[in-house]
Each structure stands twice: as C-alpha cells, then as structure tokens.
MARVOLUM-466815 format. One line per 10 residues: their letters; for each residue x, y, z of N, C-alpha, C. Coordinates in nm, 4 decimals. Example, Ala and Ser with C-alpha at 12.3 -4.5 7.8 and 13.67 -1.06 7.14 Angstrom:
BEGIN
AS = 1.3190:-0.5690:0.7800:1.2300:-0.4500:0.7800:1.3200:-0.3300:0.7800 | 1.2850:-0.2250:0.7080:1.3670:-0.1060:0.7140:1.2900:0.0030:0.7870
END
This chain:
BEGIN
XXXXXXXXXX = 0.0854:-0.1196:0.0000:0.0000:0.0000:0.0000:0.0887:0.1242:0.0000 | 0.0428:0.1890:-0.0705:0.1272:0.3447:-0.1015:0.0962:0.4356:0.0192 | 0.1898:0.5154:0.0915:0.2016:0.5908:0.1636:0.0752:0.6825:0.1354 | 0.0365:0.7168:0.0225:-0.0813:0.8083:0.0286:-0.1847:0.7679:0.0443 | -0.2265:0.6365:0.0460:-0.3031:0.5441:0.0552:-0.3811:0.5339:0.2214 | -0.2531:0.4907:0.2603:-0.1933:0.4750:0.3880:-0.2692:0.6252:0.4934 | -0.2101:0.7502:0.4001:-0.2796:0.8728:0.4825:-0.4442:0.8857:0.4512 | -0.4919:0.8442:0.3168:-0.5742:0.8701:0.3310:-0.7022:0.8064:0.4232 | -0.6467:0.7014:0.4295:-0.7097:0.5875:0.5783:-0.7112:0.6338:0.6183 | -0.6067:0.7556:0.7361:-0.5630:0.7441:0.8502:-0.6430:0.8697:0.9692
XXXXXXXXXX = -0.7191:0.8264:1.0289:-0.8362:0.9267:1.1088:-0.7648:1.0669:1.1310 | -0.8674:1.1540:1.0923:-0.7733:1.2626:1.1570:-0.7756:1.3355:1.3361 | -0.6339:1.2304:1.3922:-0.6547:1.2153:1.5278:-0.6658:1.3931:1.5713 | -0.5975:1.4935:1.4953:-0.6174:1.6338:1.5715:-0.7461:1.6557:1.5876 | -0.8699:1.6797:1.4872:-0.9673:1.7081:1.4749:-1.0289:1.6181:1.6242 | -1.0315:1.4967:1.6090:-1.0591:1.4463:1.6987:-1.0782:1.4994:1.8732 | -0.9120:1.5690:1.8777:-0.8730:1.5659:2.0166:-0.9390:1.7172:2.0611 | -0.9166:1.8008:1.9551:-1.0237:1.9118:1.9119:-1.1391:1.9007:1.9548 | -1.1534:1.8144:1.9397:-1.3755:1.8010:1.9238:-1.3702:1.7944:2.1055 | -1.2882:1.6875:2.1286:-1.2994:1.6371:2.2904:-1.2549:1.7520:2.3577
XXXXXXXXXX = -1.1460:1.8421:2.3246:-1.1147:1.9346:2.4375:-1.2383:2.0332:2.4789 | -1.3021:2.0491:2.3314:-1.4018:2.1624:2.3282:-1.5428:2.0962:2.3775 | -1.5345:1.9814:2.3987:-1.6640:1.8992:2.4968:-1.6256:1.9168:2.6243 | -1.5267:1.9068:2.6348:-1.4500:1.8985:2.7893:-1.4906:2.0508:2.8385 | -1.4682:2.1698:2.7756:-1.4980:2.3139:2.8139:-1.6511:2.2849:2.8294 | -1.7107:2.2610:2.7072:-1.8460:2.3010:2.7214:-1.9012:2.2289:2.8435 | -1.8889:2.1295:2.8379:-1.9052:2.0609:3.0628:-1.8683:2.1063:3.1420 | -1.7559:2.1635:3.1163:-1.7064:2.2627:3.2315:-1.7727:2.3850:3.2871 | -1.8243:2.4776:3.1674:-1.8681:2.5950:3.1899:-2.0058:2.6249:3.1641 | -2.0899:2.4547:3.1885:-2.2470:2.4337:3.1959:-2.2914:2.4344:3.3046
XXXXXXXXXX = -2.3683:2.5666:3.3644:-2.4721:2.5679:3.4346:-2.6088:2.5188:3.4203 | -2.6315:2.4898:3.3459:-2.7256:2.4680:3.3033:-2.8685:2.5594:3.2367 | -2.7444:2.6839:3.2143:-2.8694:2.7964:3.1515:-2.8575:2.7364:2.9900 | -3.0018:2.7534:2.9314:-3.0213:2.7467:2.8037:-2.9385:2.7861:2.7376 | -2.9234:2.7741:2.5923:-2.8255:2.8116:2.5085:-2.8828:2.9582:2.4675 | -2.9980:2.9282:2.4301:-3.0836:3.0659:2.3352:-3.0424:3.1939:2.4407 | -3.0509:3.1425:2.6234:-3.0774:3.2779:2.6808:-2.9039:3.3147:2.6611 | -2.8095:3.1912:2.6551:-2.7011:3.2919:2.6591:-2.6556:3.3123:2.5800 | -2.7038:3.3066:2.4404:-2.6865:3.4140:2.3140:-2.7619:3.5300:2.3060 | -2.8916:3.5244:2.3991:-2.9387:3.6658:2.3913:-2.8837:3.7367:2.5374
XXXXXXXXXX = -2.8035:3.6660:2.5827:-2.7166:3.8015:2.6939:-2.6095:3.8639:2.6578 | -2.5424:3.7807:2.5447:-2.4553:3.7885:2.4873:-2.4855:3.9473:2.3927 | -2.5720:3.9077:2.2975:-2.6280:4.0132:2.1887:-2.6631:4.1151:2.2985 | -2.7537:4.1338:2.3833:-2.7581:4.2318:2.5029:-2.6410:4.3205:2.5217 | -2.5475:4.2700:2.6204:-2.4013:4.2923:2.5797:-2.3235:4.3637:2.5126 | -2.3492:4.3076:2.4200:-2.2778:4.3574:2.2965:-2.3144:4.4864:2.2307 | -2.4822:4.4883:2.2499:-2.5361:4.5965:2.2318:-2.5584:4.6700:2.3065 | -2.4797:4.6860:2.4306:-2.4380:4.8423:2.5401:-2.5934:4.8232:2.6240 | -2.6358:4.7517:2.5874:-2.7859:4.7454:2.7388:-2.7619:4.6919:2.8383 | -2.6374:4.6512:2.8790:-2.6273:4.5650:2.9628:-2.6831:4.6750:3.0951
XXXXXXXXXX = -2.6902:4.6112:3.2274:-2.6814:4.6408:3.3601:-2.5443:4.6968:3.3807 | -2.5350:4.7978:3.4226:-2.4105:4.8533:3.4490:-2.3341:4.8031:3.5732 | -2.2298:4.7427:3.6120:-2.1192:4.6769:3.7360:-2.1549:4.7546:3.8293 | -2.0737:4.7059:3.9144:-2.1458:4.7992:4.0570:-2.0019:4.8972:4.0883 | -2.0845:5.0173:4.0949:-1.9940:5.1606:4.1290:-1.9495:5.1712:4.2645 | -1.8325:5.1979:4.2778:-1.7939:5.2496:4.3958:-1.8504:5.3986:4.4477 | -1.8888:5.4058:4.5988:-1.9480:5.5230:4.5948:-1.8700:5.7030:4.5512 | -1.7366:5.6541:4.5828:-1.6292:5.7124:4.5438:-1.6397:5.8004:4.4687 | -1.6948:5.6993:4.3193:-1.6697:5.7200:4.1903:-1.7934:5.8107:4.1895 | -1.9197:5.8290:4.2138:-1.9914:5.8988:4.2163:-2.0382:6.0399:4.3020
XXXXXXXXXX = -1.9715:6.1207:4.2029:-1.9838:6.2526:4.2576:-1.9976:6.3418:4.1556 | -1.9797:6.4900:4.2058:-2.0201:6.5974:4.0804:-1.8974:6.6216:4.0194 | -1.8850:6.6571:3.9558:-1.8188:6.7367:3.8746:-1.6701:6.7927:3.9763 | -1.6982:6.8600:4.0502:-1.5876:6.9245:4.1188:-1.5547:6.7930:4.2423 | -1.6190:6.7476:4.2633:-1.5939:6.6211:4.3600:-1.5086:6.4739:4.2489 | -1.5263:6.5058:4.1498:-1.4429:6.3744:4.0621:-1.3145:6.4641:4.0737 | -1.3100:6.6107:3.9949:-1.1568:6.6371:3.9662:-1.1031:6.6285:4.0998 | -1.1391:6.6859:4.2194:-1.0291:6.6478:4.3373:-1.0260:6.5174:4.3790 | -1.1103:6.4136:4.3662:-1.0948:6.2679:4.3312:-0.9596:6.2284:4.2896 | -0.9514:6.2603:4.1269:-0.8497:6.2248:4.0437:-0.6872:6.3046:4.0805
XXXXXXXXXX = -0.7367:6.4210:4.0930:-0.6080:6.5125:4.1909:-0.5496:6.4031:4.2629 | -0.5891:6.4224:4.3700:-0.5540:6.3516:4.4705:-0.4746:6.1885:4.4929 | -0.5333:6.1427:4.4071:-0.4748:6.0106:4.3231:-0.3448:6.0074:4.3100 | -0.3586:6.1020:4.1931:-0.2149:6.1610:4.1285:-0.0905:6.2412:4.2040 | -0.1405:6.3162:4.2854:-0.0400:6.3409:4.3770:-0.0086:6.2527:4.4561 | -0.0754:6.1422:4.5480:-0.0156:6.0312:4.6073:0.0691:5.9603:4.5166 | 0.0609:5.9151:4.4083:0.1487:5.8776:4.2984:0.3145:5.9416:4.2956 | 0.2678:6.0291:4.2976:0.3628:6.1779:4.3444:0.4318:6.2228:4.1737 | 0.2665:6.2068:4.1199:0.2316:6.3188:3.9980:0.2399:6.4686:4.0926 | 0.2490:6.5680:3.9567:0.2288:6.7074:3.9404:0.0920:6.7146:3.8894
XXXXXXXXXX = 0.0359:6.7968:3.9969:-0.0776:6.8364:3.8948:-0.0535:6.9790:3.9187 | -0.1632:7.0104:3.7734:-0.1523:7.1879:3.7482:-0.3070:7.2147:3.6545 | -0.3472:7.3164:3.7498:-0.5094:7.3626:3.6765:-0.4779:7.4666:3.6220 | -0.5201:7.5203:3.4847:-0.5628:7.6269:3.4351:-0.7292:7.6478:3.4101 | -0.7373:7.7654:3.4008:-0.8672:7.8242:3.3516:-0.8732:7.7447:3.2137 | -0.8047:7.8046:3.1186:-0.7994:7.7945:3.0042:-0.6884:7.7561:2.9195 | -0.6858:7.6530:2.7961:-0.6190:7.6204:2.7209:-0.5002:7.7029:2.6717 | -0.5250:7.8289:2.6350:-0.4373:7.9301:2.6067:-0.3285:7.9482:2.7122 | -0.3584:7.9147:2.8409:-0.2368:7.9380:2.9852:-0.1616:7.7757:2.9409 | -0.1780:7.7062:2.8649:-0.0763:7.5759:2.8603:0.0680:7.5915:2.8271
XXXXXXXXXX = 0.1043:7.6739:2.7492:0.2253:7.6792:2.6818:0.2995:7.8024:2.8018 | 0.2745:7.8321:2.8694:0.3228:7.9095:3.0093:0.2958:7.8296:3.1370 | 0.1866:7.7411:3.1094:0.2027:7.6903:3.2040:0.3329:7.5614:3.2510 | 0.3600:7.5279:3.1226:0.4833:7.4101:3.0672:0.5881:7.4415:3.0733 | 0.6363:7.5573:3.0550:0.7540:7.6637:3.0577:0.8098:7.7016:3.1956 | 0.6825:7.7086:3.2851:0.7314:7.6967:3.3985:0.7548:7.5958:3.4693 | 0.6529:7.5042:3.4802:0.7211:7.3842:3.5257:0.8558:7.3103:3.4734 | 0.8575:7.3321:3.3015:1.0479:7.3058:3.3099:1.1538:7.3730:3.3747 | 1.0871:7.4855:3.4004:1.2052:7.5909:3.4412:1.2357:7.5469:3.6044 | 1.0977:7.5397:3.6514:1.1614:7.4718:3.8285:1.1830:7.3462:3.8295
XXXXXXXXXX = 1.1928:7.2551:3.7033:1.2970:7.1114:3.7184:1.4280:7.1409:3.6498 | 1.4814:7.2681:3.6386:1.6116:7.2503:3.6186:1.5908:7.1781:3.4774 | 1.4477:7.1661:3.3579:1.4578:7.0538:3.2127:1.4700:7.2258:3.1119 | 1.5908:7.1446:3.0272:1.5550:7.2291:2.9023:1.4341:7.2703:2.8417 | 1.3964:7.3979:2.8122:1.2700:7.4224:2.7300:1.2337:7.3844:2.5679 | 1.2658:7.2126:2.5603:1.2499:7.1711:2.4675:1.1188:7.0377:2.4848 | 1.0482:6.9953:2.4436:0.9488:6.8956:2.4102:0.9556:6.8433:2.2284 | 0.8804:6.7313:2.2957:0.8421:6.6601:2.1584:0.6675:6.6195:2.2115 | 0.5846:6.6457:2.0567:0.4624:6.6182:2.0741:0.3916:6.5754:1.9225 | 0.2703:6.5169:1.9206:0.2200:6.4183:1.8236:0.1348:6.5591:1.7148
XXXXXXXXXX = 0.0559:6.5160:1.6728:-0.0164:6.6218:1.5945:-0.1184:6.6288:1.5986 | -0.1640:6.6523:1.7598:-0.3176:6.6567:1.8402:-0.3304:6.8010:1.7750 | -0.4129:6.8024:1.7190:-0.4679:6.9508:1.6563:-0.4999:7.0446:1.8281 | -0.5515:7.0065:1.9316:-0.5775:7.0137:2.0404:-0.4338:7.1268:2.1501 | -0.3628:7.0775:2.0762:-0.1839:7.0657:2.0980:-0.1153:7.1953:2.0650 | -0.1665:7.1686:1.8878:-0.0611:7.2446:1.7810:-0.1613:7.3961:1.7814 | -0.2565:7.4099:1.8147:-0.3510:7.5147:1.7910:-0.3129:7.6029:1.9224 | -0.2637:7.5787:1.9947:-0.2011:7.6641:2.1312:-0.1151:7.7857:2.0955 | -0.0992:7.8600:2.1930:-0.0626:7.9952:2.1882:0.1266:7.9515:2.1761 | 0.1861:7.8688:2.1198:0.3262:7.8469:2.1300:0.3948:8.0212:2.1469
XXXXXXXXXX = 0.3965:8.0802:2.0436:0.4536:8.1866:2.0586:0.4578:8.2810:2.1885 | 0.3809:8.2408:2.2049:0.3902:8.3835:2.3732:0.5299:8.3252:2.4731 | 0.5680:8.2130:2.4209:0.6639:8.1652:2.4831:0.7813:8.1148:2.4015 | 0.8711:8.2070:2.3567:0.9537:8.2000:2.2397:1.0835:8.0849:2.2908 | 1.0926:8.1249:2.3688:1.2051:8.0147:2.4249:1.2261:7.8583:2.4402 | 1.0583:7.8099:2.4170:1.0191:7.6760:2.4087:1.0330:7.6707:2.2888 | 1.0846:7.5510:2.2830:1.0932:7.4669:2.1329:1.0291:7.3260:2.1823 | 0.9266:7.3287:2.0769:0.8456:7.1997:2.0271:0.8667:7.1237:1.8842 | 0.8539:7.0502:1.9124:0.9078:6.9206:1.7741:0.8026:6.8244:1.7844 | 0.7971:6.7903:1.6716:0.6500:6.7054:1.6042:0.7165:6.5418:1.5765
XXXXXXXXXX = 0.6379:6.4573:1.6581:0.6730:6.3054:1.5683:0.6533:6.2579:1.7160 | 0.7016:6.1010:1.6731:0.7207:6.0386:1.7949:0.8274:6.0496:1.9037 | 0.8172:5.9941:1.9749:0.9390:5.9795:2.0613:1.0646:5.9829:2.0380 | 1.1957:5.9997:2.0319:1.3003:5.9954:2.0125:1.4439:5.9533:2.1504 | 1.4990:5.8374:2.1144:1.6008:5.8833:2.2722:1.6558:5.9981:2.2793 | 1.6571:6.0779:2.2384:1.7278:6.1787:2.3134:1.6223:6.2809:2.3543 | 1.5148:6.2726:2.3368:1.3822:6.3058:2.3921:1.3802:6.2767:2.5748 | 1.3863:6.4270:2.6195:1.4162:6.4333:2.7435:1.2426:6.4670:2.8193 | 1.1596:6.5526:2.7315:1.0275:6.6150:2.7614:0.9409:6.6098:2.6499 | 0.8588:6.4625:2.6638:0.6806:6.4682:2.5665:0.6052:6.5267:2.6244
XXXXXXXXXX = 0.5158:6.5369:2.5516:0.3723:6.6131:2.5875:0.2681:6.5296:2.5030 | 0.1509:6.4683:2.6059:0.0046:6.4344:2.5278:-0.1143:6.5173:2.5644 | -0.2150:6.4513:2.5154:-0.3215:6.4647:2.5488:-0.3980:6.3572:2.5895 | -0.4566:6.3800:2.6909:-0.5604:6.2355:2.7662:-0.6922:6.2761:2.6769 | -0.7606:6.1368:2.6494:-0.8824:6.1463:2.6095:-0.9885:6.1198:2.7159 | -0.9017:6.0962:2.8262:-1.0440:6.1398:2.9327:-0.9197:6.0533:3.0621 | -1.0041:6.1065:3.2167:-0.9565:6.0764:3.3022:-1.0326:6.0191:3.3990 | -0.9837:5.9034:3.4881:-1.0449:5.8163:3.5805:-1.0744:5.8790:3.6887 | -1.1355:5.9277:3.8004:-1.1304:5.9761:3.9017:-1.1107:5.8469:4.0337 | -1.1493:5.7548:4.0039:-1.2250:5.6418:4.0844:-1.0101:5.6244:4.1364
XXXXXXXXXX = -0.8882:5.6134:4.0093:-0.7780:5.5871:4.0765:-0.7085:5.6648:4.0407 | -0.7158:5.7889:3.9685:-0.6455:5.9021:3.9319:-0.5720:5.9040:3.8180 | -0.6118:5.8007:3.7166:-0.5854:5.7392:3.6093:-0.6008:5.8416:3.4720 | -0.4983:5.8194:3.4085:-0.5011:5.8809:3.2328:-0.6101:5.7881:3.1459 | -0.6607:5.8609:3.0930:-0.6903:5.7495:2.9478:-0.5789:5.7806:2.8218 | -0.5183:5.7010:2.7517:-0.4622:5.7752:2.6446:-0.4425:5.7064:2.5675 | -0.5080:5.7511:2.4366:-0.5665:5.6836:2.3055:-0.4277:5.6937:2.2369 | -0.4271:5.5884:2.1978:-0.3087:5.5812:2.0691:-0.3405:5.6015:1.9206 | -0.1864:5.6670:1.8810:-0.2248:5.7266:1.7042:-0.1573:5.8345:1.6687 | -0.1294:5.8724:1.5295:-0.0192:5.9923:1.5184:-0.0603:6.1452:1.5910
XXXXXXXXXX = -0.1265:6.1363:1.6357:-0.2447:6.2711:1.7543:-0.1308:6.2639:1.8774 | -0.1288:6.1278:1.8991:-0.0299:6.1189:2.0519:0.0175:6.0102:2.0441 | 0.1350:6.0030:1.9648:0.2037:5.8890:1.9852:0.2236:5.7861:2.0540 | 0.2329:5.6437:2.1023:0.2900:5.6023:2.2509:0.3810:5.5917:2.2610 | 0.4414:5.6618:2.2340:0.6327:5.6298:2.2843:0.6581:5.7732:2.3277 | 0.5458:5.8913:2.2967:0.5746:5.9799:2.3924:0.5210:5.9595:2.5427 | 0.4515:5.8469:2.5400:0.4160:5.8256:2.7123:0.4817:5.7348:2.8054 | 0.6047:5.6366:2.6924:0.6964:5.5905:2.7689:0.8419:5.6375:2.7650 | 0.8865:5.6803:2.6742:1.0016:5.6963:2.6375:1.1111:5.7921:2.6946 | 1.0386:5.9369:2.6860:1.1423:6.0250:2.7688:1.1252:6.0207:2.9137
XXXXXXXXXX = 1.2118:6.0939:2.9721:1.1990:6.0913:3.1707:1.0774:6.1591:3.2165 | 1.0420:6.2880:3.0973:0.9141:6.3125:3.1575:0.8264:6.3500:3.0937 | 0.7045:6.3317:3.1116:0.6269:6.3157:3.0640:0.4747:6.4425:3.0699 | 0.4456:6.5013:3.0027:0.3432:6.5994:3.0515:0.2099:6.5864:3.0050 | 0.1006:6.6161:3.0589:-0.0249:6.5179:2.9616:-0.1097:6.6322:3.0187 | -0.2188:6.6837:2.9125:-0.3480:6.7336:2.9086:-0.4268:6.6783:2.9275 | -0.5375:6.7345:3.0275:-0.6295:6.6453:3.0072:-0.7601:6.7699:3.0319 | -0.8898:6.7322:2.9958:-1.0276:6.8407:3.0399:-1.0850:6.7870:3.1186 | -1.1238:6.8895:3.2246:-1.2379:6.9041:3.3677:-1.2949:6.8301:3.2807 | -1.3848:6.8416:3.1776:-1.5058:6.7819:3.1571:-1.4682:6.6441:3.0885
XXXXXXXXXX = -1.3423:6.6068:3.0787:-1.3293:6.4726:3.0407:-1.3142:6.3355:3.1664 | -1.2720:6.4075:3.2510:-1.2883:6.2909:3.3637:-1.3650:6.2400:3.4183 | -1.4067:6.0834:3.4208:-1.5155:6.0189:3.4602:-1.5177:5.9827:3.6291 | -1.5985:5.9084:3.6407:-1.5803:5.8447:3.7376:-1.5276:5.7309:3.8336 | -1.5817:5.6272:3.6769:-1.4973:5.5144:3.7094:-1.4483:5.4627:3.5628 | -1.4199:5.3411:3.5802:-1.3658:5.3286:3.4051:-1.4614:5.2601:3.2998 | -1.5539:5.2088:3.3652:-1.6590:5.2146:3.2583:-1.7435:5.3688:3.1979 | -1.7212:5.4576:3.2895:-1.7959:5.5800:3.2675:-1.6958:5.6393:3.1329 | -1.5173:5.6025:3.1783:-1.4188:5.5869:3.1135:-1.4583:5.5847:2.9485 | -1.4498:5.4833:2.9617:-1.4799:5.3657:2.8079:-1.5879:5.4007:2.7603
XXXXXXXXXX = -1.7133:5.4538:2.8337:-1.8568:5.4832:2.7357:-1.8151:5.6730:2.6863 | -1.7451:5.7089:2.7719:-1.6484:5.8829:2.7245:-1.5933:5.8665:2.6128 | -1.5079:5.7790:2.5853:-1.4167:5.7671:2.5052:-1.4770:5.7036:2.3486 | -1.5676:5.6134:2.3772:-1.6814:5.5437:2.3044:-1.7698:5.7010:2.2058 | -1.7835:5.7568:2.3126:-1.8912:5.9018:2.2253:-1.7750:6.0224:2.1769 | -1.6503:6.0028:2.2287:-1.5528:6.1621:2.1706:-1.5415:6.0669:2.0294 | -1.5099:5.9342:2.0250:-1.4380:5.8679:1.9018:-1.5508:5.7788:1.8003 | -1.6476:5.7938:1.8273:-1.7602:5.7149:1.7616:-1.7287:5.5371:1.7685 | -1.8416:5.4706:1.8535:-1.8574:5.3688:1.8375:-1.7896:5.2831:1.6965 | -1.7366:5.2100:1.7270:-1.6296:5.1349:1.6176:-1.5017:5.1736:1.5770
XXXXXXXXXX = -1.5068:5.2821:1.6773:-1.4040:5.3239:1.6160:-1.3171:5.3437:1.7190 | -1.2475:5.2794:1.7683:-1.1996:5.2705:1.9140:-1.0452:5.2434:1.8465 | -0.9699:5.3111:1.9131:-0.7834:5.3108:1.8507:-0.7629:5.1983:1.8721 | -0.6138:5.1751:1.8516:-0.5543:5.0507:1.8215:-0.5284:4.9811:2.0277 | -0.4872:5.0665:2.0742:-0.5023:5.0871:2.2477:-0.5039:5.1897:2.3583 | -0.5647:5.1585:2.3815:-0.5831:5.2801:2.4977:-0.5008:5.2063:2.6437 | -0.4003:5.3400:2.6684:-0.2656:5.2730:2.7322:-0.3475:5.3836:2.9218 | -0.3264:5.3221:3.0056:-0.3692:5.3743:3.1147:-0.2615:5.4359:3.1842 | -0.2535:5.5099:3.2843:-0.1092:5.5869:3.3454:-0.1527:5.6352:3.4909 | -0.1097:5.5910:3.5631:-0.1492:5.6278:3.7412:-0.0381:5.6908:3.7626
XXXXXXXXXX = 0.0764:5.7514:3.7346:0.1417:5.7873:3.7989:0.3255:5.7714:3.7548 | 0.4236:5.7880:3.7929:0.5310:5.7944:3.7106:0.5578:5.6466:3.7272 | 0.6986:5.6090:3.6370:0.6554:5.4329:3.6017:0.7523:5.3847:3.7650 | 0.7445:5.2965:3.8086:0.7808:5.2747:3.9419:0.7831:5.1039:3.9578 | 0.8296:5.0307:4.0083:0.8368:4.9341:4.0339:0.9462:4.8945:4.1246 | 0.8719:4.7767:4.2237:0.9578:4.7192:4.3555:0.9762:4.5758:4.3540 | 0.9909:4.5279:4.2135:1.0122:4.3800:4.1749:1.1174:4.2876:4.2242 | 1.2480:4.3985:4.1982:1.3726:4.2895:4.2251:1.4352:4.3510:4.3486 | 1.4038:4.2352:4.4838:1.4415:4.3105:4.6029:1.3625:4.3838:4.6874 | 1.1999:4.4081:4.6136:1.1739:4.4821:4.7522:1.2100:4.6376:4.7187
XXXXXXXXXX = 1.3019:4.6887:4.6498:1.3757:4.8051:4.6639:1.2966:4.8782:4.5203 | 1.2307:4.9993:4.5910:1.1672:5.0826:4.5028:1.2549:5.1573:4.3989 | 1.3128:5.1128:4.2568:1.3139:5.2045:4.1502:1.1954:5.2710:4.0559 | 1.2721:5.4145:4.0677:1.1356:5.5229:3.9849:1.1916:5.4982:3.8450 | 1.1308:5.5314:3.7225:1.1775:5.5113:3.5796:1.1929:5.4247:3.5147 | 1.1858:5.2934:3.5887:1.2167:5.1552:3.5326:1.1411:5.0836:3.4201 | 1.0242:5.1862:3.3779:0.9681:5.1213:3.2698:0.8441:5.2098:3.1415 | 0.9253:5.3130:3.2302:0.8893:5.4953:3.1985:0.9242:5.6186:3.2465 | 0.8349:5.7195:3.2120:0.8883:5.8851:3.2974:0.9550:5.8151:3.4335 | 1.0097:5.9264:3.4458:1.0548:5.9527:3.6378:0.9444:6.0391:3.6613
XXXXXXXXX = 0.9211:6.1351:3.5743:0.8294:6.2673:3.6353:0.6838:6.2294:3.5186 | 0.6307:6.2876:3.5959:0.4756:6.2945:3.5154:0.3520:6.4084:3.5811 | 0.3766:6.5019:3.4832:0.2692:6.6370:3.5009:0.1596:6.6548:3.4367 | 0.0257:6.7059:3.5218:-0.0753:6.6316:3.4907:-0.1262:6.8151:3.4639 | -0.1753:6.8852:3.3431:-0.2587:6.9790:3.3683:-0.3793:6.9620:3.3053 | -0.4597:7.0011:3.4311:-0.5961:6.9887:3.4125:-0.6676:7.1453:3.3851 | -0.7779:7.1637:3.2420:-0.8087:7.2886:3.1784:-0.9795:7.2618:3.2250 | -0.9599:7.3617:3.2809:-1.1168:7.3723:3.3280:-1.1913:7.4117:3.2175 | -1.1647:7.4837:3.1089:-1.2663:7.5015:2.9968:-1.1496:7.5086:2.8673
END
C-alpha cells in the first residue's frame, strides 16, 4: 500500500482531540442555563444594554468632587498636577514647570490639533518638535482622552495625535487632560471615550497611566523610571 493510501485511511486524530477538548470546556462551563438565553445576553451585551457593574461610591460625585478625586490620586502617585482656567495658559504653564525642574525648554509632541492650535509663541524660548518619541527626547507632551477619578488614572488613546512612545520613552512626561473629560470610574471611562471617538471606532489601544513608572520587583527596593517617565505632570483645563 502506497504511503498516500496509507494517509488517506488514517483518522484525523487532531480534529478528533479538538472536538474532545471543546466537549471537555463546554461541561465545564455548563450551568445549566439554556443556550438561546445565553446568546441573547450575549447580543444584550454587545449591544451596550447591559446592567451597568457595581460603582464604587467614590466614583460617584459631581463634577468638582471627581476632579479632586483624580487630583488627589495623582499626587499620592507623586504626579504634578496643574489647573488652568484655560487652554491658552498651557504653553506658560509648561515653561514653567520646566524651568523649576532645572529641564531644558524643549518637548516633543504628536499632531493633536488640540496641541498644535495653542498659543506656542507667547513663549519663544520653548521649542516643540512634532513626531514620535526619540532617545534623546528628554520632555513629551500628550493629550488624555479622558480621566479616571475612581484611581487618578489617564486614558490615552493611541495614534499619530499622541504617539505612545511619547508616554513611555522620555523621563518626563506631561499630559493634558479636560475638567469635563474625567469620569468616574472606568466604565464611565470607556462609554467617554466610546462618544468623543464614535462607536467602532476605538484606537488601536488605549494605554492607562497612574502615575510615574515605578516598580519594587527585584528586592523589595523601590526604583522610579524603570519602565517609563521619572516625572509625570498632569494639567488639568477647566474650559
């Protein structure tokens, strides 16, 4: 008998072991609810009707009770935060905070129209540069597409608007964000971010940020920077 002969006999044992693993799950994870109801919880689901998780009371407050929420977060982190009135105070407001870290008045930033539409000039001495990240990139700048209050959390959408390698790459890091973008908790998060960007249309990831990068892995012994900024400044634009 010819070898092809031979295969074509020959059961196909993967399919097989296939079929059994995926019997083995489906016993596993049978309660015994109908099939129909849990394709229509599913479609439910899927279609944003669900019952909403249960909120921390925290997370629910007004408006001026979320931003000192999220403040507060962030400074335990031992973020910077900084409020302006208005968008137009950003490019003075940045200028100064490099100036009391001793950082050159240089940045790199993405091409958030949000960003580039700022008053740069009133502050001639800053130099800004467009693209991604670079090593020798000492000071990025983003923009948050909305903020957590519930742990004092960034949202920040990825894409040539705001790069992500300006949120890991240099030592520090500076991020915009709006009073009226911070939620409560992170589903309030995700349904924000869901209506600025239209349903389906959700970036490639949305990268989260509590605070400068920090870790106490090897030893017990707290290093700052180990897997991002050292510094991370948070200004928040009330209108």
């Amino acid at each position: 008998m010819s070898d092809a002969s031979k295969s074509s006999k020959t059961p196909d044992n993967g399919a097989a072991r296939r079929q059994t693993m995926l019997d083995r799950i489906r016993t596993g994870v049978n309660d015994g609810t109908p099939m129909k109801k849990r394709r229509d919880a599913v479609a439910l689901r899927l279609g944003g009707n669900q019952q909403p998780h249960l909120i921390p009371e925290r997370a629910m407050q007004d408006a001026a009770g979320l931003k000192a929420l999220f403040t507060q977060h962030l400074v335990g982190q031992t973020a910077t935060v900084l409020d302006v009135a208005t968008a137009a105070e950003i490019p003075k407001t940045i200028a100064g905070y490099l100036r009391g870290h001793n950082l050159a008045p240089r940045l790199r930033m993405g091409s958030d129209d949000r960003l580039q539409q700022l008053p740069w000039d009133t502050e001639p001495t800053l130099t800004c540069e467009r693209g991604h990240a670079r090593p020798d990139d000492a000071v990025s700048l983003s923009h948050a597409v909305s903020g957590v209050a519930e742990t004092g959390t960034l949202v920040m959408a990825s894409g040539s608007d705001n790069p992500v390698t300006l949120n890991y790459l240099p030592e520090t890091h500076i991020v915009v964000v709006r009073a009226a973008d911070i939620a409560g908790n992170y589903e309030a998060a995700f349904d924000h971010v869901r209506g600025l960007l239209g349903r389906g249309t959700m970036p490639r990831t949305l990268n989260f940020i509590s605070g400068p990068s920090r870790t106490a892995d090897i030893g017990g012994r707290l290093v700052v920077g180990a897997h991002g900024p050292r510094r991370l400044c948070v200004i928040i634009v009330a209108s």
